[in-house]
C-alpha positions in Angstrom: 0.7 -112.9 -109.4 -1.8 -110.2 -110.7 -4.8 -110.7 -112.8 -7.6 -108.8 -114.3 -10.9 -109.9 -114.0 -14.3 -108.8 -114.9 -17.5 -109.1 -113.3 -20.9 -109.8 -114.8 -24.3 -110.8 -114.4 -26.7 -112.5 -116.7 -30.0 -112.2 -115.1 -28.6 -111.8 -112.0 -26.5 -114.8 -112.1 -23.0 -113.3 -111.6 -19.7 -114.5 -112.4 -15.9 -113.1 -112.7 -14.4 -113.8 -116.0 -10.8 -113.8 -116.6 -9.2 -114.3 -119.7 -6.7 -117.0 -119.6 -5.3 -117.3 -122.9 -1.8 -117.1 -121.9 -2.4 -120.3 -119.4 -0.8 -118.8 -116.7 -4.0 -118.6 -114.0 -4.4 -121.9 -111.5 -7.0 -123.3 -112.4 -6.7 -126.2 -110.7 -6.1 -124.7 -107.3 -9.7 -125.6 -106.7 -9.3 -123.5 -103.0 -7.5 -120.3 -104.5 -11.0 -120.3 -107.1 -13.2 -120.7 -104.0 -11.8 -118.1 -102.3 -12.1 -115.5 -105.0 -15.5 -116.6 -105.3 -16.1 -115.5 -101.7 -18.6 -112.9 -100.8 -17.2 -111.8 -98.1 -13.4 -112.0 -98.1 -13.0 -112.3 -102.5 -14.7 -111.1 -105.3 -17.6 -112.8 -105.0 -19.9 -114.5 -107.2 -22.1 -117.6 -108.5 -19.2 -119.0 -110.2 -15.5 -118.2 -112.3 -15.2 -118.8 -115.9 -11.9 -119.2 -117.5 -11.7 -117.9 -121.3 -8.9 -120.1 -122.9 -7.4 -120.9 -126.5 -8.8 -123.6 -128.1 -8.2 -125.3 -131.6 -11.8 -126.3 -131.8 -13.6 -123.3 -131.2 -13.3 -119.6 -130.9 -12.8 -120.2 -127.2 -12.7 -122.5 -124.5 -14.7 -121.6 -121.8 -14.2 -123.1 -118.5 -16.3 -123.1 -115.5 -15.9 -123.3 -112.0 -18.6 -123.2 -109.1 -18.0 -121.2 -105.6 -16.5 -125.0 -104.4 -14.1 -124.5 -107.0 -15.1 -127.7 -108.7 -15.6 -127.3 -112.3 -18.6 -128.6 -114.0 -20.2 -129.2 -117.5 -22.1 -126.0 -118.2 -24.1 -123.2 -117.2 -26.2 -121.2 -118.9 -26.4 -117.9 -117.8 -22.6 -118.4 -117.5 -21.8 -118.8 -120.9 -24.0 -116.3 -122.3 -22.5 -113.9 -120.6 -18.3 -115.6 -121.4 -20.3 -115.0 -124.9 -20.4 -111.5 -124.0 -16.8 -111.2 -122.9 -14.9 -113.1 -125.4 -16.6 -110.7 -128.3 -15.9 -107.9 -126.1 -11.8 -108.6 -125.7 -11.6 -109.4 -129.5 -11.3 -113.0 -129.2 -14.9 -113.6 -131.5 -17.4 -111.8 -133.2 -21.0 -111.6 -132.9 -21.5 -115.0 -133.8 -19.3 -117.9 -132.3 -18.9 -121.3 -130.8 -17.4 -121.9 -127.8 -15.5 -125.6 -126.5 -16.9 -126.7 -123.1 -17.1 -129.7 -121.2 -20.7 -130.3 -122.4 -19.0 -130.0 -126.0 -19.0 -127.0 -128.6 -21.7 -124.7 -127.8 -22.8 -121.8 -130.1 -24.3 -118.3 -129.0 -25.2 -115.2 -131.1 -25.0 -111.7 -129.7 -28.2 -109.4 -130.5 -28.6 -106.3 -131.4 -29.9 -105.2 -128.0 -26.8 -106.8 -126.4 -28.8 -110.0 -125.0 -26.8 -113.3 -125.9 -28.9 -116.2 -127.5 -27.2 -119.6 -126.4 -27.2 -123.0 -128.6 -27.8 -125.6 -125.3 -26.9 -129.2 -125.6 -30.4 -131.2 -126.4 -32.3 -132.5 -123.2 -31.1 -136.0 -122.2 -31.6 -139.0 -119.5 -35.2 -137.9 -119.1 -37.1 -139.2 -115.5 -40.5 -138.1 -115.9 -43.0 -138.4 -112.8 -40.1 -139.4 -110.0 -41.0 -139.9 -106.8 -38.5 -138.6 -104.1 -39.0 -139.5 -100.3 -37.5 -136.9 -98.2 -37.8 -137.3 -94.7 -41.2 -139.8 -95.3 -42.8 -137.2 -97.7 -43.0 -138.3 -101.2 -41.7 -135.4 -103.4 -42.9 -135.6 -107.2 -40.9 -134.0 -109.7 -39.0 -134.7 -113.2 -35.6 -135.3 -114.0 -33.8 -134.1 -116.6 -30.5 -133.2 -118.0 -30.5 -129.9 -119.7 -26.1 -129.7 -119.9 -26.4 -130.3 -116.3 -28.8 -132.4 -114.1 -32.2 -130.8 -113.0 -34.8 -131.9 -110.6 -38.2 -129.9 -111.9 -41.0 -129.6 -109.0 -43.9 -128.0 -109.6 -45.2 -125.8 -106.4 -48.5 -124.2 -106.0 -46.7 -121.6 -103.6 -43.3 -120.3 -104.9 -42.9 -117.8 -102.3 -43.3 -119.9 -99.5 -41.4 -123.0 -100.9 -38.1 -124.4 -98.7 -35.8 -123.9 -101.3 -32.6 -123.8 -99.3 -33.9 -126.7 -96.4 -36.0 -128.9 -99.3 -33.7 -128.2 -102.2 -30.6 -129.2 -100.5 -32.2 -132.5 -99.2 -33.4 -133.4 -102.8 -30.1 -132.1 -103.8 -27.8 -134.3 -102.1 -30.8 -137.1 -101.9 -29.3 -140.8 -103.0 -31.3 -141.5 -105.6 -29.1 -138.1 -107.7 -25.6 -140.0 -106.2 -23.3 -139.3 -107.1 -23.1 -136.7 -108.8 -26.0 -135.1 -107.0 -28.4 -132.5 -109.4 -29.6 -129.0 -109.0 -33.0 -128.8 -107.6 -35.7 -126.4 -109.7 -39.2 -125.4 -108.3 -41.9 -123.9 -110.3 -44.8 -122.1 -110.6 -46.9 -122.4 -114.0 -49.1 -119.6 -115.7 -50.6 -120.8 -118.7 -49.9 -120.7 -121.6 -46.4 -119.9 -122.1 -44.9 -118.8 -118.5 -43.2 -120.3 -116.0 -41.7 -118.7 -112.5 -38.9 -120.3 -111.2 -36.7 -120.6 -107.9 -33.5 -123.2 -107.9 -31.0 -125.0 -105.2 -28.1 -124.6 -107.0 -25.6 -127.3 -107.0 -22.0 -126.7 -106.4 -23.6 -122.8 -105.2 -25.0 -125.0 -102.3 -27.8 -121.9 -102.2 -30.5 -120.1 -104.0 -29.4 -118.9 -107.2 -30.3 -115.8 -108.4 -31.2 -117.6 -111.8 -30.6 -120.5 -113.6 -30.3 -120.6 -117.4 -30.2 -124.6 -117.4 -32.5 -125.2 -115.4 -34.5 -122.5 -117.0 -34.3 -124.4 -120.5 -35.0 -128.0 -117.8 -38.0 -126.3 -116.5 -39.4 -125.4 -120.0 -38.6 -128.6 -121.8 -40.9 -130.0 -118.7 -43.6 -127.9 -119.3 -43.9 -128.7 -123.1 -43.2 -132.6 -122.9 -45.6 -133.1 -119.6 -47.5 -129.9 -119.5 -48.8 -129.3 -123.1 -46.6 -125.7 -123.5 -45.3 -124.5 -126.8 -42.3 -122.9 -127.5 -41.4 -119.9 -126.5 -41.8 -120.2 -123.3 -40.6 -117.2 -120.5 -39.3 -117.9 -117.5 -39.4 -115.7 -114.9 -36.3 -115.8 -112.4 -36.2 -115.3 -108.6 -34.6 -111.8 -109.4 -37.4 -110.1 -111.8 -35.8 -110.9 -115.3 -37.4 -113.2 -118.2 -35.2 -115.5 -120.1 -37.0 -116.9 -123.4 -36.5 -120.6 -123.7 -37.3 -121.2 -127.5 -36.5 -124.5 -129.9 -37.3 -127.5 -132.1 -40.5 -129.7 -131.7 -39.9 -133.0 -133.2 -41.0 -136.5 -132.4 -42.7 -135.7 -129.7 -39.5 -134.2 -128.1 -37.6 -130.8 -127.7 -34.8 -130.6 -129.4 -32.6 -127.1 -130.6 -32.9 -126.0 -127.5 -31.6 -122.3 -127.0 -31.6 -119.4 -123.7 -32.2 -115.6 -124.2 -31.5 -112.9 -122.1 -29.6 -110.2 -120.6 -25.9 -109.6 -119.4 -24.8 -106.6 -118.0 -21.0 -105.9 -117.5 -20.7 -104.3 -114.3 -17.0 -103.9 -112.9 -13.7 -104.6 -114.1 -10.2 -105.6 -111.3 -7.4 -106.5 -110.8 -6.7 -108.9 -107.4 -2.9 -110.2 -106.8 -3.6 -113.9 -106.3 -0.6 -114.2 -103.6 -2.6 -112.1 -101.2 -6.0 -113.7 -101.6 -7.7 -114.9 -98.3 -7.8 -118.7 -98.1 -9.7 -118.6 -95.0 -8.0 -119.8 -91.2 -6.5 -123.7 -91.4 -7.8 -126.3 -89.3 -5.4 -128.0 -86.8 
């Protein structure tokens, strides 16, 4: 079985789409989506979104991380599925899309960035205290589509992001569904740089759209920013976190920035590498 696929990147996050909307890719066969994910023996890629008919949207959009295991949302993700679905003829400029966080809207600009609608911030943990390995880690929970752990850092270069963030990541207090772990650096007023442990990537992301909007809804509820507020990714790009201030909370939460397509493929699924089996 052949398919086409296109590659992308929104911010540097990058992700094969492939539109599905004749139902006939496996999506379920959670190992066969790993694999293409792979860097070195698939595509390769932050994660695989699925474009599929829906009757409540323009689209469904489906996403799967390099496990294979499919999760509510990402950001960068769906702005650039945005991207794809208008480019194929499947929306125009301005269209909703069904996820498993619920309908999601986006807009594409005139300069070819996507603007995303994000599901409002929810199960807020403000001022958590984390002990890893008998060091008390402060930070803020939040769920921003997905679950974020926000922890501010005067030092962003020289932060453990892959030994830290996967101890916070899988720490029990996040069980069990576990949380993606974001660490920041804040310039006043309005900027923020982050770095993230990405769940699911199990590794530095090259950006993070929800946890970009996480890490700004922080800084305005605990920090005293206004909206817009840039964040600067790992990889050099800003993505404007803009919204709604009302009751003391952010609400109408939405994610600007790039997406670039960069390759399109086609890979016969028979022949894709699964990796050596176990005895």
């Amino acid at each position: 079985m052949k398919i086409q696929f296109t590659k992308m990147h929104g911010a540097a996050n990058d992700f094969i789409l492939i539109d599905d909307r004749d139902g006939t890719v496996p999506v379920e066969d959670h190992f066969l989506m790993a694999a293409l994910a792979g860097r070195r023996t698939g595509i390769g890629s932050e994660g695989i979104i699925i474009l599929q008919k829906s009757d409540k949207a323009d689209f469904r959009m489906r996403f799967l991380n390099p496990d294979g295991t499919e999760v509510e949302l990402c950001g960068n993700g769906s702005r650039c599925a945005a991207a794809f679905a208008h480019h194929i003829g499947m929306c125009g400029k301005s269209l909703t899309m069904e996820t498993c966080a619920g309908l999601v809207d986006a807009q594409i600009k005139d300069d070819g960035g996507v603007c995303l609608w994000m599901p409002d911030p929810d199960r807020r943990n403000y001022g958590l205290e984390v002990n890893v390995n008998g060091t008390v880690i402060k930070g803020d929970f939040i769920v921003a589509g997905v679950p974020h752990f926000v922890v501010q850092t005067p030092n962003l270069v020289d932060v453990d992001v892959m030994g830290l963030g996967r101890a916070l990541r899988l720490h029990p207090v996040f069980a069990p569904e576990g949380t993606n772990v974001d660490f920041i650096s804040v310039r006043p007023p309005n900027r923020l740089a982050m770095r993230t442990y990405e769940r699911g990537v199990e590794a530095e992301s090259g950006a993070c759209g929800t946890g970009a909007v996480a890490c700004a809804v922080v800084a305005v509820e605990t920090l005293g920013f206004s909206l817009p507020t840039k964040v600067k990714t790992p990889s050099g790009y800003d993505l404007m976190i803009d919204g709604d201030w009302r009751k003391r909370r952010c609400t109408g939460m939405t994610l600007t920035g790039p997406v670039k397509f960069v390759f399109t493929g086609e890979i016969d699924l028979d022949t894709v590498d699964l990796g050596n089996e176990i005895d």
